[in-house]
PyMOL Python script that loads the backbone (N, CA, C, O; Angstrom):
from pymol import cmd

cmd.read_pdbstr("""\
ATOM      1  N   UNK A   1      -1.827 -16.683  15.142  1.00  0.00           N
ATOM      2  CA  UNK A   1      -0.795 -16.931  14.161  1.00  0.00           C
ATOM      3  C   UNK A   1      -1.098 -16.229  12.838  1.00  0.00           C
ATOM      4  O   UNK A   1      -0.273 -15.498  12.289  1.00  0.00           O
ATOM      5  N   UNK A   2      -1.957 -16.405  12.492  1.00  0.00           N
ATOM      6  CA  UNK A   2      -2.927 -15.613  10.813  1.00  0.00           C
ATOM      7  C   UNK A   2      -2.543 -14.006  11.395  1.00  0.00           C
ATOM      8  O   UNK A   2      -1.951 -13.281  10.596  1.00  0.00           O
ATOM      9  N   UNK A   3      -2.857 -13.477  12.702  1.00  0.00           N
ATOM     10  CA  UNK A   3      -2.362 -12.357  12.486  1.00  0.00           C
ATOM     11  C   UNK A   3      -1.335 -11.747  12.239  1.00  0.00           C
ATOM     12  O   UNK A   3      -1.320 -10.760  11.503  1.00  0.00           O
ATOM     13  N   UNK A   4      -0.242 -12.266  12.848  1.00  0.00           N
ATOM     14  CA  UNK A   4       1.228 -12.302  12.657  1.00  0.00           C
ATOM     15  C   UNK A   4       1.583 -12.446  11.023  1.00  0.00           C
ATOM     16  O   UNK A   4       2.045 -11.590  10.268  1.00  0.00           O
ATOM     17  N   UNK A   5       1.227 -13.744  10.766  1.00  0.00           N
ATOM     18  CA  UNK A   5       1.114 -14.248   9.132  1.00  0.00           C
ATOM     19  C   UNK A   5       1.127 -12.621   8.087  1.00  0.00           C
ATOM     20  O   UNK A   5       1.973 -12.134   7.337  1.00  0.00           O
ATOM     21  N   UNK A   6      -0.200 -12.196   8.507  1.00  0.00           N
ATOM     22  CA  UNK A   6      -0.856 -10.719   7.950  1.00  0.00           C
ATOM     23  C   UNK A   6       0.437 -10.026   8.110  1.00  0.00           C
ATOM     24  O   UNK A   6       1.105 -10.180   7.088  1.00  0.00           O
ATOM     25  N   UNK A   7       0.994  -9.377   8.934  1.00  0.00           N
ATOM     26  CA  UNK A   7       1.796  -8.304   9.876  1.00  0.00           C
ATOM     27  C   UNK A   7       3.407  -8.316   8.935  1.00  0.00           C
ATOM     28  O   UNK A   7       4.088  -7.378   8.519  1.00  0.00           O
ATOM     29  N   UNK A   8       3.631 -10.070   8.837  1.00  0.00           N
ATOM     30  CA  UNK A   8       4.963  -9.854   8.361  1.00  0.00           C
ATOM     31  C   UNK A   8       4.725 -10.065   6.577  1.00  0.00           C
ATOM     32  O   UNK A   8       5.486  -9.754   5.662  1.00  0.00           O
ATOM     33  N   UNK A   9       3.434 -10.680   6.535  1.00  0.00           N
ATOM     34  CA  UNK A   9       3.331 -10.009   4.505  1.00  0.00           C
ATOM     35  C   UNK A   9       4.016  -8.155   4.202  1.00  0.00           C
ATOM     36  O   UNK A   9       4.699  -7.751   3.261  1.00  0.00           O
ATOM     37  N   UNK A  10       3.476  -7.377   5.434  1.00  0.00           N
ATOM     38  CA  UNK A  10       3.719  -6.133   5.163  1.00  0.00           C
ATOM     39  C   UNK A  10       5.425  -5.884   4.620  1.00  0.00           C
ATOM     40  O   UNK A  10       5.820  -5.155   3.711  1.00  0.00           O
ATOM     41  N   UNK A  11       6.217  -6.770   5.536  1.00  0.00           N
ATOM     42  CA  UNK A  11       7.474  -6.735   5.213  1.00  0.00           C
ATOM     43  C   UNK A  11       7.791  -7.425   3.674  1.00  0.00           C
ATOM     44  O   UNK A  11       8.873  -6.997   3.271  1.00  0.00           O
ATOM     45  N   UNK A  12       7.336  -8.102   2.978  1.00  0.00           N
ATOM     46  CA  UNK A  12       7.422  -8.683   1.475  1.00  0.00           C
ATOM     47  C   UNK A  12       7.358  -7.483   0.593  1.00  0.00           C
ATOM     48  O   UNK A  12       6.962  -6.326   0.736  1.00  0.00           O
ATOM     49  N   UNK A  13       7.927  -8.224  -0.434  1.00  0.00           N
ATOM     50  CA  UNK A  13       7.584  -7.508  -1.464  1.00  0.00           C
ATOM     51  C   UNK A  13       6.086  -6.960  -2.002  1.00  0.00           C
ATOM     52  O   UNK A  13       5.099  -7.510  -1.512  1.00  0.00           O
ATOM     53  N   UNK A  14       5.937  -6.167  -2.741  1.00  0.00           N
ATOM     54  CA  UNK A  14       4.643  -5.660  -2.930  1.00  0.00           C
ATOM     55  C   UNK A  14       4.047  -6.632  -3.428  1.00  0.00           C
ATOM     56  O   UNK A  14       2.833  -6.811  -3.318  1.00  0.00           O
ATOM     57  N   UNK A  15       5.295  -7.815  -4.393  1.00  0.00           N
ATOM     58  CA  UNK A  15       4.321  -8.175  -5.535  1.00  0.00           C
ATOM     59  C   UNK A  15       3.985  -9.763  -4.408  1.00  0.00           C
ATOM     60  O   UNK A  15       2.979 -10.435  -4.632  1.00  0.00           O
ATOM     61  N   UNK A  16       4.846 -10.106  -3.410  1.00  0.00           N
ATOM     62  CA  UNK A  16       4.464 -11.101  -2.983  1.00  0.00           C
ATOM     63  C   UNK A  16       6.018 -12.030  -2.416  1.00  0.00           C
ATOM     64  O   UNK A  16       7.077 -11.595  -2.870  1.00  0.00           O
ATOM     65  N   UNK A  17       6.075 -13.061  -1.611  1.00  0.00           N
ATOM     66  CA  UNK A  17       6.502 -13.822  -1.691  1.00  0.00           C
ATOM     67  C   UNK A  17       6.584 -15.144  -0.897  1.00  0.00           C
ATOM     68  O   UNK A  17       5.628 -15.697  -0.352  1.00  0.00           O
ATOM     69  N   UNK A  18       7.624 -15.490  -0.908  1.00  0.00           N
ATOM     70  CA  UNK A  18       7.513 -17.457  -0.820  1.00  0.00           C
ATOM     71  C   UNK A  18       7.035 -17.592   0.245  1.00  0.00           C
ATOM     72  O   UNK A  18       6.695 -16.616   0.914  1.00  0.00           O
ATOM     73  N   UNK A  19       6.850 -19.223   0.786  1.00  0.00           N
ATOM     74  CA  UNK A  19       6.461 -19.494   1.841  1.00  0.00           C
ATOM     75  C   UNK A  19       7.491 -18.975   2.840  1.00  0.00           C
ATOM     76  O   UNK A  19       7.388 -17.934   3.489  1.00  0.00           O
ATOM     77  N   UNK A  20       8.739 -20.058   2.878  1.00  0.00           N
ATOM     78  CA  UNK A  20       9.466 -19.695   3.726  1.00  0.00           C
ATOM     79  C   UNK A  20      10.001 -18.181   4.054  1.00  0.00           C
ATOM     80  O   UNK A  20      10.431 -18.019   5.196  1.00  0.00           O
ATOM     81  N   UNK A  21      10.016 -17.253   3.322  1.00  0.00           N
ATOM     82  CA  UNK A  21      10.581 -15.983   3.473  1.00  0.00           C
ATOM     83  C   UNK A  21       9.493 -15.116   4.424  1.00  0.00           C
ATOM     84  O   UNK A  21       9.774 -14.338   5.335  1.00  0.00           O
ATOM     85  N   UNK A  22       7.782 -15.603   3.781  1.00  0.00           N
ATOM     86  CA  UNK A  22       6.965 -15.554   5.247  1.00  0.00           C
ATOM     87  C   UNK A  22       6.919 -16.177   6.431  1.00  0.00           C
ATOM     88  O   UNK A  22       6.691 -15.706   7.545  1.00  0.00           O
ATOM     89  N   UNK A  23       7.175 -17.379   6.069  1.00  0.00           N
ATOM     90  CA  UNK A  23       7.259 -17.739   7.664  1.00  0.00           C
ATOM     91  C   UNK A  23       8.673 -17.538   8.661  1.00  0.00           C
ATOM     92  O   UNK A  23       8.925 -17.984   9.780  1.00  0.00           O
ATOM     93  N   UNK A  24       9.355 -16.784   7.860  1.00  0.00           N
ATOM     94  CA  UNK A  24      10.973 -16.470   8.862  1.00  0.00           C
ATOM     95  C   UNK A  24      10.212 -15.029   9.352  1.00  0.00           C
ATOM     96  O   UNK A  24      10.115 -14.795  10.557  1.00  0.00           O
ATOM     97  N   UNK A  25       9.787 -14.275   8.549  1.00  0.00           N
ATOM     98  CA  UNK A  25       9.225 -12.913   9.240  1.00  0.00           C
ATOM     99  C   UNK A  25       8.353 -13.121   9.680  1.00  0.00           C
ATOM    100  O   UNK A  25       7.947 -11.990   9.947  1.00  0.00           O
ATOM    101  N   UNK A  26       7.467 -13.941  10.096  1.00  0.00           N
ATOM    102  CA  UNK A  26       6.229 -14.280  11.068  1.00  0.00           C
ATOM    103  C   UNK A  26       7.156 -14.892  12.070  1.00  0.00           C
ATOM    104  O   UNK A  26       6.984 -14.200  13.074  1.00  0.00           O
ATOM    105  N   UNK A  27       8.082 -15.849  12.360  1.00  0.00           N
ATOM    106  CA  UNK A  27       8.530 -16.806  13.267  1.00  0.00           C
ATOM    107  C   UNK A  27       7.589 -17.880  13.538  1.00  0.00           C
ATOM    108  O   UNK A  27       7.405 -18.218  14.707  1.00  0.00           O
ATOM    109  N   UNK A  28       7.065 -18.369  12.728  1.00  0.00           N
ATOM    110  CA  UNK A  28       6.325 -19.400  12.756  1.00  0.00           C
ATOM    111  C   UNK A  28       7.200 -20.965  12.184  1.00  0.00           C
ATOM    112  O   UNK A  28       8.351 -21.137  11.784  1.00  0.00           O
ATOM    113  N   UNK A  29       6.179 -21.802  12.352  1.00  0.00           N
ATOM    114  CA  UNK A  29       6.903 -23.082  11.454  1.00  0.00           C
ATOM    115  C   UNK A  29       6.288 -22.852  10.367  1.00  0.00           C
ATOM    116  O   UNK A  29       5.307 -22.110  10.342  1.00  0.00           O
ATOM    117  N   UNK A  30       6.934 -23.660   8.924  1.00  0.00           N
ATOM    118  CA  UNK A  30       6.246 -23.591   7.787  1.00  0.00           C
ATOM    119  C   UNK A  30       4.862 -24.070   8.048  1.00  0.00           C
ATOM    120  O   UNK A  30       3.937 -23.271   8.194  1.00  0.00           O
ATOM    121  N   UNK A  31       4.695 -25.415   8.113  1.00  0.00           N
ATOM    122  CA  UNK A  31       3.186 -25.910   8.675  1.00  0.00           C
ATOM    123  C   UNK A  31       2.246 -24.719   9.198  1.00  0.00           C
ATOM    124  O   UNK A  31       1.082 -24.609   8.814  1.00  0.00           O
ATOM    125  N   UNK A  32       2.713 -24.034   9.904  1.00  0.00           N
ATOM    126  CA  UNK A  32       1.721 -23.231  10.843  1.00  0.00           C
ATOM    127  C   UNK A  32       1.183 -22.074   9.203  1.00  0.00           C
ATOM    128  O   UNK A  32       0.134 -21.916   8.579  1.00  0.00           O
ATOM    129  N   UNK A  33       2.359 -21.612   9.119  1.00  0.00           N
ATOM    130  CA  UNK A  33       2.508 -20.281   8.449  1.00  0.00           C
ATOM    131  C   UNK A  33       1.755 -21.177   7.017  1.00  0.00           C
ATOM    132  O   UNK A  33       1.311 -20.198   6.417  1.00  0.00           O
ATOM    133  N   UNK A  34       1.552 -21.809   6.567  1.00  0.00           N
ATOM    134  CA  UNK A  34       0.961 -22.514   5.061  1.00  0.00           C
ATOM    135  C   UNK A  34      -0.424 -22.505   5.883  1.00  0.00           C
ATOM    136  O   UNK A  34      -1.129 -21.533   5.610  1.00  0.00           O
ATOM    137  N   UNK A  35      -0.935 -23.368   6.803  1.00  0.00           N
ATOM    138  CA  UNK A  35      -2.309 -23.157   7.337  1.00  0.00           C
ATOM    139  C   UNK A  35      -2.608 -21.514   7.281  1.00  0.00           C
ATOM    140  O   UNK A  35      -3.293 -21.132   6.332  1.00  0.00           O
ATOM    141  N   UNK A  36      -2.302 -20.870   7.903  1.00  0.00           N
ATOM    142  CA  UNK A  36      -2.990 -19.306   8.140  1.00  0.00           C
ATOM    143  C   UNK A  36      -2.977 -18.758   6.647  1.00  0.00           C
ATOM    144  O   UNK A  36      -3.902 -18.053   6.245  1.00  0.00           O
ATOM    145  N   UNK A  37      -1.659 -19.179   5.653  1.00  0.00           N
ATOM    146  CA  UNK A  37      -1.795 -18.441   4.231  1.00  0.00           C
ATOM    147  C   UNK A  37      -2.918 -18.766   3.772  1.00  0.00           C
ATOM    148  O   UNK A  37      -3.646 -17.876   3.331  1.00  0.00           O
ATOM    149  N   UNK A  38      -3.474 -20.555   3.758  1.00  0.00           N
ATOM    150  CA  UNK A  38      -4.774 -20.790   3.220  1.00  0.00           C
ATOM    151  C   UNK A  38      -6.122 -20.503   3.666  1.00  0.00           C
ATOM    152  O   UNK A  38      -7.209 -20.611   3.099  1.00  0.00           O
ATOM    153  N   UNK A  39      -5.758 -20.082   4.910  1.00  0.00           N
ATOM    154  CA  UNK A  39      -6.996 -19.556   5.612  1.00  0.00           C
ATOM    155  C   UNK A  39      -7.458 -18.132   5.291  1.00  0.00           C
ATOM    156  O   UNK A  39      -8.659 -17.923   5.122  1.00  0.00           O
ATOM    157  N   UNK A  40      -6.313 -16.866   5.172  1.00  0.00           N
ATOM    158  CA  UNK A  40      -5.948 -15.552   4.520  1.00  0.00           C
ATOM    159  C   UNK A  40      -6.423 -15.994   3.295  1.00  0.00           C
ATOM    160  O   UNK A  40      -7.619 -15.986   3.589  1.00  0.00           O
ATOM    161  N   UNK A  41      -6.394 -16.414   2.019  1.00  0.00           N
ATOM    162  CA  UNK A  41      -6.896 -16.593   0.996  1.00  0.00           C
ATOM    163  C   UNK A  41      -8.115 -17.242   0.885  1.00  0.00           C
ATOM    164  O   UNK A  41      -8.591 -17.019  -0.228  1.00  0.00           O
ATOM    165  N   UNK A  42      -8.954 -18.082   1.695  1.00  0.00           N
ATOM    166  CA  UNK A  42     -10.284 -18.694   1.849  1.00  0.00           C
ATOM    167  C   UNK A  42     -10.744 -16.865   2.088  1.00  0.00           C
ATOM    168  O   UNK A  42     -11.336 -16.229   1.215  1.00  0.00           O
ATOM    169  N   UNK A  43     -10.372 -16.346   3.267  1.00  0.00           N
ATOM    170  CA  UNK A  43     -10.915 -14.991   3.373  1.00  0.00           C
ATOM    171  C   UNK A  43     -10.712 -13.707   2.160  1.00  0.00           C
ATOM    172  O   UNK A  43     -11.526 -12.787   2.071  1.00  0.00           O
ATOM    173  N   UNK A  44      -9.945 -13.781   1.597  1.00  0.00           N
ATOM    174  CA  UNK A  44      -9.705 -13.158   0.466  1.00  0.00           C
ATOM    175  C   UNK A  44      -9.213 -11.767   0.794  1.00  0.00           C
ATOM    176  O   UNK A  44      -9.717 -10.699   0.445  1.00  0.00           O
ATOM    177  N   UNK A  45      -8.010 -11.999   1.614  1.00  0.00           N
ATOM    178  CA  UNK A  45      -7.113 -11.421   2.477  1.00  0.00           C
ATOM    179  C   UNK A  45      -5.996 -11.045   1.600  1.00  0.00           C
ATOM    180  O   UNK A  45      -5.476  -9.939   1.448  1.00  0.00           O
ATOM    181  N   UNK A  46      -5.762 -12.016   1.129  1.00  0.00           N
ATOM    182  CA  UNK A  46      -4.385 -12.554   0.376  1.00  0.00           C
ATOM    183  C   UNK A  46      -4.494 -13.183  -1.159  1.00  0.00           C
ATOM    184  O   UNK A  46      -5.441 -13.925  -1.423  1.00  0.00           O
ATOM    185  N   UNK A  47      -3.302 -12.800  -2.353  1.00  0.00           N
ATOM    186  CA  UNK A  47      -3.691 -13.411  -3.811  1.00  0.00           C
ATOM    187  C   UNK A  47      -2.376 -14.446  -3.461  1.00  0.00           C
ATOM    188  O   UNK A  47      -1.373 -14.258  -2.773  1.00  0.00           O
ATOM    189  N   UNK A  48      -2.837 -15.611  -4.244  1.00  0.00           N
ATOM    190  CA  UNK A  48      -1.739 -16.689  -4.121  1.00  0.00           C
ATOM    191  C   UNK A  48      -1.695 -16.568  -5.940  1.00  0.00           C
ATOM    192  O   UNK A  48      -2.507 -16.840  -6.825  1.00  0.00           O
ATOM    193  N   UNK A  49      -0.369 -16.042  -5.921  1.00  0.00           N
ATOM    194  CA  UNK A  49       0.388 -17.019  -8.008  1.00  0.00           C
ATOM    195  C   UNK A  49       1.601 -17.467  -7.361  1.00  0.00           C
ATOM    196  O   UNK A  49       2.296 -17.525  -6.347  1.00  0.00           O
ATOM    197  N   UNK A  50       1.347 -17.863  -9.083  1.00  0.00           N
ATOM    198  CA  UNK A  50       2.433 -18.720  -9.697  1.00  0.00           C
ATOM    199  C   UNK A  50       1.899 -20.515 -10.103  1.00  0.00           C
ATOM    200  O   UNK A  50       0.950 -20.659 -10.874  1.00  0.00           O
ATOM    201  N   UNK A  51       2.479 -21.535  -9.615  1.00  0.00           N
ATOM    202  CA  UNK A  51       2.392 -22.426 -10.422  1.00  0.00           C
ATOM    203  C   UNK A  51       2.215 -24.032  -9.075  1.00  0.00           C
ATOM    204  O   UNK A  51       1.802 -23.943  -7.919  1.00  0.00           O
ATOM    205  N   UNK A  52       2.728 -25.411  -9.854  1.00  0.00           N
ATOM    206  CA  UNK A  52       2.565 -25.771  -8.878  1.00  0.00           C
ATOM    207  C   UNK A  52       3.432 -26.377  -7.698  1.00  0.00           C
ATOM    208  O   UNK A  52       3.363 -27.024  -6.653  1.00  0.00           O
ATOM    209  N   UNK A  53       4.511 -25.571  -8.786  1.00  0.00           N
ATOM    210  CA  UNK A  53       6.063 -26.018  -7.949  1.00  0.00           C
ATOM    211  C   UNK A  53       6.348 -24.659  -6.993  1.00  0.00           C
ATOM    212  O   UNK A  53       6.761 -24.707  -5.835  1.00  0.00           O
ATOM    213  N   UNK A  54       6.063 -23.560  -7.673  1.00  0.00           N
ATOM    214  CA  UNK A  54       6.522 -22.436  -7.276  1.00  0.00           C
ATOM    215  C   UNK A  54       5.499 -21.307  -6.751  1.00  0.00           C
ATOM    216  O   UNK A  54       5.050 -20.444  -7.505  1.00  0.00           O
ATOM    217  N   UNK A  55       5.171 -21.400  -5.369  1.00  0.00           N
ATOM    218  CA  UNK A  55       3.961 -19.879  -5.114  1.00  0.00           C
ATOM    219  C   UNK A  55       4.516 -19.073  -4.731  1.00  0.00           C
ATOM    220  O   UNK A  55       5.573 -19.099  -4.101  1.00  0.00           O
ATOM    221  N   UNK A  56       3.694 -17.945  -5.150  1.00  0.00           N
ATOM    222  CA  UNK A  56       4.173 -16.423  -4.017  1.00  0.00           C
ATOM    223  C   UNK A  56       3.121 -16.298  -3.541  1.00  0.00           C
ATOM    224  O   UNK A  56       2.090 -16.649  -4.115  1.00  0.00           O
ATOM    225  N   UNK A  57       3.164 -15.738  -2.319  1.00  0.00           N
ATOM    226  CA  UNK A  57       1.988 -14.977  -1.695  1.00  0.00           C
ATOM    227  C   UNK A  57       1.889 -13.433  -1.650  1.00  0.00           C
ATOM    228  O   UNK A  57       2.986 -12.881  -1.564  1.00  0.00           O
ATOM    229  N   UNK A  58       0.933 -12.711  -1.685  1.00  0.00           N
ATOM    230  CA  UNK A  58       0.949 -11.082  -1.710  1.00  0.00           C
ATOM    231  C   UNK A  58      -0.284 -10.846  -0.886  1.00  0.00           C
ATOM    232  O   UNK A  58      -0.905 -11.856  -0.555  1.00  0.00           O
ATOM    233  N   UNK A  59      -0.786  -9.555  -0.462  1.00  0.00           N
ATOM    234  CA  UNK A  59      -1.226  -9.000   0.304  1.00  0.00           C
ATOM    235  C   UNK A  59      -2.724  -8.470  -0.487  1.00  0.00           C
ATOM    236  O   UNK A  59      -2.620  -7.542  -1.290  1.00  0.00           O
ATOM    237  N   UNK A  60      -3.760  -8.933  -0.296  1.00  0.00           N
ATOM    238  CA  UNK A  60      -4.338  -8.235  -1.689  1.00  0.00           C
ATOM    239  C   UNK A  60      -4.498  -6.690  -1.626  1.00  0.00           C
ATOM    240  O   UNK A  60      -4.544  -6.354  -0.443  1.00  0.00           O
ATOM    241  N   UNK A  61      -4.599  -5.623  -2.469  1.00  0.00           N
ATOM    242  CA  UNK A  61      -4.017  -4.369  -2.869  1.00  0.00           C
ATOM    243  C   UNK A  61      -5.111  -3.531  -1.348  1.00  0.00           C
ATOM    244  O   UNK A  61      -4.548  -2.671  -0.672  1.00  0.00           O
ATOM    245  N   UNK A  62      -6.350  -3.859  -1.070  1.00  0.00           N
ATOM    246  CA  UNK A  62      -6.784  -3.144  -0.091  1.00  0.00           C
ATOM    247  C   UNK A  62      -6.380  -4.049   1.297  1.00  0.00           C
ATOM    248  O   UNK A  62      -6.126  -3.419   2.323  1.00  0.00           O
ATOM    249  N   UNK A  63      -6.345  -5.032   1.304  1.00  0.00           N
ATOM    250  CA  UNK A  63      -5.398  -5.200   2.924  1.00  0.00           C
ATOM    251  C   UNK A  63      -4.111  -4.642   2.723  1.00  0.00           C
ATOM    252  O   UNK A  63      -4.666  -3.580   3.008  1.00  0.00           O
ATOM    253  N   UNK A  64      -3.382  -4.442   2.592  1.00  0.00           N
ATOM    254  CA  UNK A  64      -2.233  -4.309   2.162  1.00  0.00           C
ATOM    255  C   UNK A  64      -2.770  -2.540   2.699  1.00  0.00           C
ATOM    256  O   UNK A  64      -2.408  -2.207   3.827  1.00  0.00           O
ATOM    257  N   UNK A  65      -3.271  -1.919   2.195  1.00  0.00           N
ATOM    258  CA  UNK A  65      -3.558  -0.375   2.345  1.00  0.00           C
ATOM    259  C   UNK A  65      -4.538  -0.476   3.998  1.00  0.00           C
ATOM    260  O   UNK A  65      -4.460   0.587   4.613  1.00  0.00           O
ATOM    261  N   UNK A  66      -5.103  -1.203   4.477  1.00  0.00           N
ATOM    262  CA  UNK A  66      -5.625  -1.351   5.604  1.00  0.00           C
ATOM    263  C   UNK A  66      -4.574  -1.205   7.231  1.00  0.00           C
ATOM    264  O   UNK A  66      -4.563  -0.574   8.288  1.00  0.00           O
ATOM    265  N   UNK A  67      -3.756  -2.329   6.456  1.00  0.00           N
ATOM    266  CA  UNK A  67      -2.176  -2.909   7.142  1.00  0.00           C
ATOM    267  C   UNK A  67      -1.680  -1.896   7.871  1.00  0.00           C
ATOM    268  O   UNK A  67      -1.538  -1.613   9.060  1.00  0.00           O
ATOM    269  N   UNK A  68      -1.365  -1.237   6.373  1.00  0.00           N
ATOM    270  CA  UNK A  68      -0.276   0.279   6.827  1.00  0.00           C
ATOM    271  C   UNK A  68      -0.853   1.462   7.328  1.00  0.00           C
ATOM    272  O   UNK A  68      -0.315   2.297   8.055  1.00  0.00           O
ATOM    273  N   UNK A  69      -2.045   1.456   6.854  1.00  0.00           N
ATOM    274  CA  UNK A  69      -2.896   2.420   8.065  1.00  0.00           C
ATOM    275  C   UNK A  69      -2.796   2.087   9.135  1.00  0.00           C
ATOM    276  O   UNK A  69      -1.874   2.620   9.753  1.00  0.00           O
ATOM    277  N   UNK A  70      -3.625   1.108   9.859  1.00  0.00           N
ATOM    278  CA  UNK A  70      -3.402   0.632  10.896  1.00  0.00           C
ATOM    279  C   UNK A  70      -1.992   0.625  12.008  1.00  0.00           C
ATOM    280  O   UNK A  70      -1.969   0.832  13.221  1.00  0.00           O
ATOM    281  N   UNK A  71      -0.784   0.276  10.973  1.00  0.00           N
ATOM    282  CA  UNK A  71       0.175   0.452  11.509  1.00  0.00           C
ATOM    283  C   UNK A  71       0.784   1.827  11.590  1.00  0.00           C
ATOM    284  O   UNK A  71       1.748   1.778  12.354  1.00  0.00           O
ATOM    285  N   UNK A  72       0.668   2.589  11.282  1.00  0.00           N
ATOM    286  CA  UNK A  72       0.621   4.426  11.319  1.00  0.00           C
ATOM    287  C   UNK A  72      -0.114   4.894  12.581  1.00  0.00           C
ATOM    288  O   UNK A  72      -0.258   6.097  12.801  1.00  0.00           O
TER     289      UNK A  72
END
""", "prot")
cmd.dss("prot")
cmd.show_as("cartoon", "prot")
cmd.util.cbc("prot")
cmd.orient("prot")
């Protein structure tokens, strides 16, 4: 699931975004897709902002460049 999670960040915005908008491009449930985001950020995969009503998620700047290699 965390890999998928990874795969459809590529589709977000650069700067990041919501839960749900990742977990519709993963096809996951929210539950699932919030576990793998916190697991991606324990690994330091992923930057989580914003606040405590409102997160984005983003790709951090060298996964993100790993990603799209890979996918090339």
């Amino acid at each position: 699931d965390c890999q998928r999670v990874l795969q459809a960040m590529i589709l977000v915005a650069d700067d990041g975004g919501q839960l749900e908008q990742i977990s519709a491009a993963a096809g996951l449930s929210l539950n699932a897709t919030a576990a793998c985001l916190a697991r991606l950020a324990t690994l330091s995969l992923i930057q989580i902002r914003g606040n405590l009503h409102e997160k984005w998620y983003a790709l951090h700047p060298l996964t993100r460049h790993f990603l799209i290699q890979q996918a090339e």
